[in-house]
Residue, then its C-alpha position, 0 to 999 in steps of 0.5 A: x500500500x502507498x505511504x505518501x499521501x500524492x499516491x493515495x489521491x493518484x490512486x484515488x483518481x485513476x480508478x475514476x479514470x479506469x471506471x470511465x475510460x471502461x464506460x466509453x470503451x463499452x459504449x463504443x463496443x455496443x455502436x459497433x455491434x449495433x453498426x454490424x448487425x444492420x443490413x439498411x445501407x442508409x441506416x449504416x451511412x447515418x450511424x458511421x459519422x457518430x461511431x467513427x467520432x466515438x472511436x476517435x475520441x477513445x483512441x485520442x484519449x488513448x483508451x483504445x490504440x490508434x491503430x486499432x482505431x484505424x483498423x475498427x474504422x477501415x472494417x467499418x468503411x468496408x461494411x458500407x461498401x458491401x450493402 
C-alpha cells in the first residue's frame, strides 16, 4: 500500500479514470455491434459519422490504440461498401 499521501489521491483518481475510460470503451463496443448487425445501407451511412467520432475520441484519449482505431474504422468503411 502507498505511504505518501500524492499516491493515495493518484490512486484515488485513476480508478475514476479506469471506471470511465471502461464506460466509453463499452459504449463504443455496443455502436459497433449495433453498426454490424444492420443490413439498411442508409441506416449504416447515418450511424458511421457518430461511431467513427466515438472511436476517435477513445483512441485520442488513448483508451483504445490508434491503430486499432484505424483498423475498427477501415472494417467499418468496408461494411458500407458491401450493402
Amino acid at each position: 500500500m502507498a505511504n505518501h499521501k500524492s499516491s493515495l489521491k493518484r490512486i484515488r483518481a485513476n480508478e475514476k479514470k479506469r471506471i470511465a475510460n471502461r464506460y466509453y470503451a463499452v459504449t463504443m463496443r455496443h455502436m459497433l455491434r449495433d453498426f454490424r448487425a444492420l443490413t439498411d445501407k442508409t441506416q449504416a451511412e447515418t450511424m458511421l459519422p457518430k461511431l467513427v467520432s466515438a472511436i476517435d475520441r477513445l483512441a485520442k484519449r488513448t483508451v483504445i490504440h490508434k491503430n486499432k482505431a484505424a483498423n475498427l474504422k477501415s472494417s467499418c468503411m468496408k461494411k458500407i461498401a458491401t450493402l
